[in-house]
C-alpha positions as MATLAB code, in Angstrom:
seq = 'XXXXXXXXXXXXXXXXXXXXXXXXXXXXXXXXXXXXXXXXXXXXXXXXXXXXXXXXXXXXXXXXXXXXXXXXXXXXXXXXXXXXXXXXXXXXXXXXXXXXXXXXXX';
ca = [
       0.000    0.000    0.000;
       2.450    2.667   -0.790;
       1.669    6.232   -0.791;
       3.279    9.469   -1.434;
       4.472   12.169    0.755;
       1.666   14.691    1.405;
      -1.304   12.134    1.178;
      -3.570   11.615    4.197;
      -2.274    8.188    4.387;
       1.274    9.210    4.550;
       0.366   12.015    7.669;
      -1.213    8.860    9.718;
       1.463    6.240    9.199;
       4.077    9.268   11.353;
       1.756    9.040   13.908;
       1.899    5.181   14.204;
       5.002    3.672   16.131;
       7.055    0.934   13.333;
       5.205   -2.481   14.623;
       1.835   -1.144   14.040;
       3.241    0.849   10.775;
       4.267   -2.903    9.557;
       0.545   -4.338   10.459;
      -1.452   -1.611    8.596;
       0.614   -1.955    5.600;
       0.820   -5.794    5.668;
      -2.879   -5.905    6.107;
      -5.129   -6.735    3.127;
      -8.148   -5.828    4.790;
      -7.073   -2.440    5.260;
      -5.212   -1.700    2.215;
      -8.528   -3.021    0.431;
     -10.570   -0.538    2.248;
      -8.090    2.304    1.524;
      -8.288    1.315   -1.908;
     -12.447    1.559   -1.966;
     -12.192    4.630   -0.310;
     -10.090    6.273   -2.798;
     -12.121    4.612   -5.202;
     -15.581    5.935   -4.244;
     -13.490    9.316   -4.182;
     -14.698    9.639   -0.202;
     -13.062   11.946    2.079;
     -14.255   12.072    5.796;
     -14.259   15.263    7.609;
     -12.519   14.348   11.579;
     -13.522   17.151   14.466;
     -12.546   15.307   18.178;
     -15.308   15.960   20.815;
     -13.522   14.956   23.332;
     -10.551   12.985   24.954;
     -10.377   11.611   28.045;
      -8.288    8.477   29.791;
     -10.966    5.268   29.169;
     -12.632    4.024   32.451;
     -10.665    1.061   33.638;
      -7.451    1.909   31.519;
      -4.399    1.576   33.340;
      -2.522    4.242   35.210;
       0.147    6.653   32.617;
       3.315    6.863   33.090;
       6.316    9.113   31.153;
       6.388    6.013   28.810;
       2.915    4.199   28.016;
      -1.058    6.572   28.027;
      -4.222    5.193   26.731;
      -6.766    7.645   25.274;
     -10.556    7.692   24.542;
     -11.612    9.793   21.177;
     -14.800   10.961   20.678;
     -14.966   12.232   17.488;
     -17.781   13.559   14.897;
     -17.205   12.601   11.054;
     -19.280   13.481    7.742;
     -18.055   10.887    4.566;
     -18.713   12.350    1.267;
     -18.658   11.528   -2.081;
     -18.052   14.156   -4.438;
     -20.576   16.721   -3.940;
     -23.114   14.914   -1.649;
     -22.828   13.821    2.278;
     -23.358   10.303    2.532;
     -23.189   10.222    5.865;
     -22.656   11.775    9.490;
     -21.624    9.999   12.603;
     -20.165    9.970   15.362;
     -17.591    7.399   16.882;
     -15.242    6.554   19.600;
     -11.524    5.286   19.220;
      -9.624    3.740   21.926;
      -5.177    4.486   21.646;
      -1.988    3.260   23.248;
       0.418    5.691   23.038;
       4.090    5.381   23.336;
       6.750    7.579   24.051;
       9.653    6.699   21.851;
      12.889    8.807   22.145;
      10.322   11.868   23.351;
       7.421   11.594   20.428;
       4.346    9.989   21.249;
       3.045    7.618   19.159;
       0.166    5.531   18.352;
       0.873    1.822   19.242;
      -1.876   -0.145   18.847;
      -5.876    0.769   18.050;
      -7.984   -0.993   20.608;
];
């Protein structure tokens, strides 16, 4: 799933730490579904709501957080909104050499 510098694609995989860099690209499930999506021509529109530690997470410390995103999305395709939603994304974060990254989805 290679993509060039600049794309939306590329700005995400910097924020992913290099073992979950290697499962999104080595994933056919989600390189098929990036594929569709630039496809169908659909671009989603992100604003976060809110982020908080998740209930039940465990403690942070200077090397390891977990965050809850609530976010609000509209998908479109070309001209039209297909659809607006909003979700919830659980993160491990890592601190590696001072940069936090994201380390796994859950």
């Amino acid at each position: 799933m290679p993509e060039t510098k600049g794309t939306s694609m590329d700005q995400c995989m910097r924020l992913a730490d290099p073992a979950l860099r290697r499962q999104i690209i080595g994933s056919n499930s989600i390189s098929s579904a990036w594929k569709d999506m630039h496809g169908a021509q659909q671009i989603k529109h992100v604003v976060v709501l809110e982020v908080t530690q998740p209930l039940g997470a465990p403690m942070s410390t200077d090397r390891v957080t977990y965050l809850s995103i609530v976010y609000a999305y509209q998908a479109t395709t070309g001209s039209s909104i297909r659809n607006a939603s909003i979700g919830n994304v659980m993160l491990k974060l890592t601190n590696t050499h001072g940069i936090w990254l994201v380390s796994r989805v859950i």
